[in-house]
C-alpha positions in Angstrom: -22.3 -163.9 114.1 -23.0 -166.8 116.1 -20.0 -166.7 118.4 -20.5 -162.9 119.0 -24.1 -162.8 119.9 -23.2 -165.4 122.0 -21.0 -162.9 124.2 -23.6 -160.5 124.6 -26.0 -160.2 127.4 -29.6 -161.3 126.5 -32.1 -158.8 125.9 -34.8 -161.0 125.5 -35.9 -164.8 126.7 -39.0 -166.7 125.5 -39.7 -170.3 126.9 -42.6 -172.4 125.5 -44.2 -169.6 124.9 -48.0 -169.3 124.1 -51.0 -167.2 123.5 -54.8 -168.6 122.9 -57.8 -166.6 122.2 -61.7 -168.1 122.3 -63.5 -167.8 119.3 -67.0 -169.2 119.7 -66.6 -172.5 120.3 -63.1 -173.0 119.7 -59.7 -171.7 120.9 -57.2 -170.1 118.4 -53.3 -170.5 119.1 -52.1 -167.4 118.1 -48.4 -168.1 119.1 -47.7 -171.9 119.7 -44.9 -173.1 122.0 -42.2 -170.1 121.0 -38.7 -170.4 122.2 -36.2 -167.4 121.1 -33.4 -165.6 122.5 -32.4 -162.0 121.2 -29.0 -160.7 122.0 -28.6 -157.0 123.7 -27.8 -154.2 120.9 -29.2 -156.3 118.4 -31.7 -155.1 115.2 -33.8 -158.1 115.3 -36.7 -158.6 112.4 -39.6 -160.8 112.9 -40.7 -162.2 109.7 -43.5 -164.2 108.1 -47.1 -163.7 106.5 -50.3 -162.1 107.8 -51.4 -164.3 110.7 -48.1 -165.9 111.9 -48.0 -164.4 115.2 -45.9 -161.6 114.7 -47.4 -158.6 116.3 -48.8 -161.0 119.4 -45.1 -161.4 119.9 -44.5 -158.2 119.9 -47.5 -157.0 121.9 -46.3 -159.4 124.5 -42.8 -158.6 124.8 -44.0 -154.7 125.0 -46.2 -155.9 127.4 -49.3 -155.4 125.7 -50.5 -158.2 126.1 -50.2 -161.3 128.8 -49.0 -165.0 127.4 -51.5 -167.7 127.8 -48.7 -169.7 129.3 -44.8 -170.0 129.1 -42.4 -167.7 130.1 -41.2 -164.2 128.8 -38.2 -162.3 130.4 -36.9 -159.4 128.9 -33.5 -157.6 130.2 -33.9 -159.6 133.4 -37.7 -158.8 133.8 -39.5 -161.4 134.5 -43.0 -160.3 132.5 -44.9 -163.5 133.1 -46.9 -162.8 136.0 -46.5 -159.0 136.3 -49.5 -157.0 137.6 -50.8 -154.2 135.4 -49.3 -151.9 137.5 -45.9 -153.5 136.6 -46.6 -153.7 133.2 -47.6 -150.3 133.2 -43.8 -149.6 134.8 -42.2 -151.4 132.8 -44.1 -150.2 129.2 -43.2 -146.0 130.4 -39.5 -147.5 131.8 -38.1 -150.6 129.3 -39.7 -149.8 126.3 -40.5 -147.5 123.5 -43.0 -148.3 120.5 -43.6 -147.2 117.2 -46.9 -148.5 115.2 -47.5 -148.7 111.8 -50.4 -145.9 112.2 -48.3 -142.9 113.0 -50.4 -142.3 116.4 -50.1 -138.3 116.7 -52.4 -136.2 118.3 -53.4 -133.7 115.7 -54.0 -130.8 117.8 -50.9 -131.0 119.5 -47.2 -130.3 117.5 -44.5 -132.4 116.3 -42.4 -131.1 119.2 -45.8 -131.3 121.8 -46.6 -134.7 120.4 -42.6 -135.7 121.4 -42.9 -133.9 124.5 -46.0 -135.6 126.1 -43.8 -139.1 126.2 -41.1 -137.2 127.6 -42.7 -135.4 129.7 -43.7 -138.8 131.2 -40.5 -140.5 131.7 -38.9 -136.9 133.6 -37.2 -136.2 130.2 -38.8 -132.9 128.7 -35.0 -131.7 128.3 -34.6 -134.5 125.3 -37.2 -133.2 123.3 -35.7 -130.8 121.0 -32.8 -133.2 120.3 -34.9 -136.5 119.8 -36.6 -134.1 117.0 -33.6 -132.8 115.3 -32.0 -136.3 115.6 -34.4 -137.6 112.9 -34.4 -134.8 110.9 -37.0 -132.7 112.2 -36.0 -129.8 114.2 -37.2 -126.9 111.5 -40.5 -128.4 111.9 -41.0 -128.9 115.6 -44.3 -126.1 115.5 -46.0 -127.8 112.6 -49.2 -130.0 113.4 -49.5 -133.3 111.7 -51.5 -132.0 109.2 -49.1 -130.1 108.2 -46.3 -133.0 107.8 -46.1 -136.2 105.0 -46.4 -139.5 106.4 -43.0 -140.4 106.2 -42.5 -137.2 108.5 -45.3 -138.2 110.8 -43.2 -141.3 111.7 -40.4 -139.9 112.2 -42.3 -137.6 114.6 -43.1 -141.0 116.0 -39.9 -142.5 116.3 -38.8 -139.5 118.1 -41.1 -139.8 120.5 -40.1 -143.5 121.4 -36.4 -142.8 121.2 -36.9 -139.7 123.9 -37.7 -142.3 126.2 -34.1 -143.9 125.6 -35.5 -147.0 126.5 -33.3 -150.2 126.5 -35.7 -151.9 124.1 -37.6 -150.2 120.9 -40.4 -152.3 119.6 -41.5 -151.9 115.6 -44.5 -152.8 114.2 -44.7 -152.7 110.1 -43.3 -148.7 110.7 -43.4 -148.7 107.1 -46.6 -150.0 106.3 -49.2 -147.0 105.6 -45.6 -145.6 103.4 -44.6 -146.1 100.0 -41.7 -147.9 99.5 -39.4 -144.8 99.2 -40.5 -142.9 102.1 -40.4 -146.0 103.6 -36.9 -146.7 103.5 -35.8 -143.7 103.9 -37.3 -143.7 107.6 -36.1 -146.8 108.1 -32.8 -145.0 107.7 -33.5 -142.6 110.5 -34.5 -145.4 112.3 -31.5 -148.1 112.0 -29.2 -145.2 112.2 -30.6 -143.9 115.8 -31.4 -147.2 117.2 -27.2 -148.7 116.1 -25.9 -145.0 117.6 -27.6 -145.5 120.7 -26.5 -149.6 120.8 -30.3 -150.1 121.1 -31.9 -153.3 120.8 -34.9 -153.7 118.4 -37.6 -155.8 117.4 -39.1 -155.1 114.3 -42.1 -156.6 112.5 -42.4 -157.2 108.8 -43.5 -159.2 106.2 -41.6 -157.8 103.5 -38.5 -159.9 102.7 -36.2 -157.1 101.3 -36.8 -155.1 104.2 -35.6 -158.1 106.7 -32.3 -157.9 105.4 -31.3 -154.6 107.6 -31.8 -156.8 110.4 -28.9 -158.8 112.3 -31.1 -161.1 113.3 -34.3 -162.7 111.1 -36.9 -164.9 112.9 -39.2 -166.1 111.0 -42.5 -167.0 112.1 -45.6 -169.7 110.5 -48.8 -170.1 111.8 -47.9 -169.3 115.4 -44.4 -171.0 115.6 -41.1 -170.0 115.1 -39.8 -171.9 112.3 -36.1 -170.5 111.8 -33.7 -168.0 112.9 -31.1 -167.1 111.2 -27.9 -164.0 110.8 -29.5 -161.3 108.7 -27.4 -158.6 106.7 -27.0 -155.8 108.8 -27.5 -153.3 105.7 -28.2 -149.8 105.7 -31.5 -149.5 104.7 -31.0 -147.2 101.7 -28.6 -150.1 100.1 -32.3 -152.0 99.7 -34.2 -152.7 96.3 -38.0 -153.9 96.4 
């Protein structure tokens, strides 16, 4: 694993990399000091307990968010210093995003919802595909009221894979889902994202669900504390 991510461009640098918030009287380190590399057309999973700096990762690599200090490149790009009208380039252009709240507009249909991304980005043409790539093209004119959650995200998915953006950012996807439903859009997910030779970062704090990963880092109270080759296993091969 080692010697092959090793031949593969980076997709993602972070240098002493930190993010402080006031509170009151005092600052909080949310992320302290974080050096990681990711490898392009990797599935990367970010690991570790409530509070450990996870989604502030993310949210600054999606450029969400601005580091307190250190520096962030991703795909060449340097973020650190970018000007909201940058970041705003880079979020429609680099990046696609899928929440753990499914995000929908509820007046607007699964195919609309996909559609208003794509629409965006100059690629309305994509829409009908992205839905029937995840399993959804015989409901394209239902409203999310009309869909389960696990469809709902995989409404949501769609819409950040019709972007076919070098760099697809996760966070808990699976959360609001039972464990089931959960995996099995995972399994949409991990399929399109290895098709497409996608890199992704995905958050989680569930340790059974970090082994479809090829990469694990795991994260403690701000700082990256280990990374290591995950399993690279098809999501339906996972027990709680």
């Amino acid at each position: 694993m080692e010697a092959e991510a090793n031949q593969l461009p980076t997709a993602l640098i972070a240098h002493d990399l930190w993010k402080q918030y006031p509170l009151g009287d005092v600052t909080v380190d949310a992320l302290r000091g974080v050096n990681v590399e990711v490898p392009a057309g990797r599935f990367a999973v970010l690991l570790g307990p409530s509070g450990s700096g996870k989604t502030t990762l993310l949210n600054l690599v999606g450029g969400l968010d601005v580091p307190t200090r250190g520096e962030l490149e991703v795909f060449g790009q340097r973020l650190t210093g970018m000007g909201e009208e940058q970041l705003t380039s880079y979020r429609r252009n680099t990046v696609g995003f899928v929440f753990q709240m499914f995000n929908l507009v509820p007046t607007l249909t699964a195919l609309e919802n996909v559609r208003l991304v794509a629409q965006l980005v100059g690629k309305d043409e994509l829409s009908q595909q992205a839905l029937a790539d995840v399993g959804l093209a015989g409901l394209a004119d239902h409203l999310p009221s009309q869909l389960s959650g696990g469809e709902q995200q995989r409404v949501a998915i769609a819409r950040a894979l019709v972007k076919q953006p070098n760099l697809l950012l996760a966070d808990e996807p699976t959360g609001a889902l039972d464990f089931e439903t959960g995996r099995q859009v995972l399994s949409v997910l991990w399929e399109q994202t290895r098709s497409r030779g996608m890199t992704v970062m995905m958050v989680t704090h569930n340790n059974p669900l970090a082994r479809m990963g090829d990469i694990i880092v795991r994260l403690r109270s701000g700082e990256v504390v280990g990374v290591e080759a995950g399993e690279a296993i098809h999501p339906s091969d996972i027990t709680p």
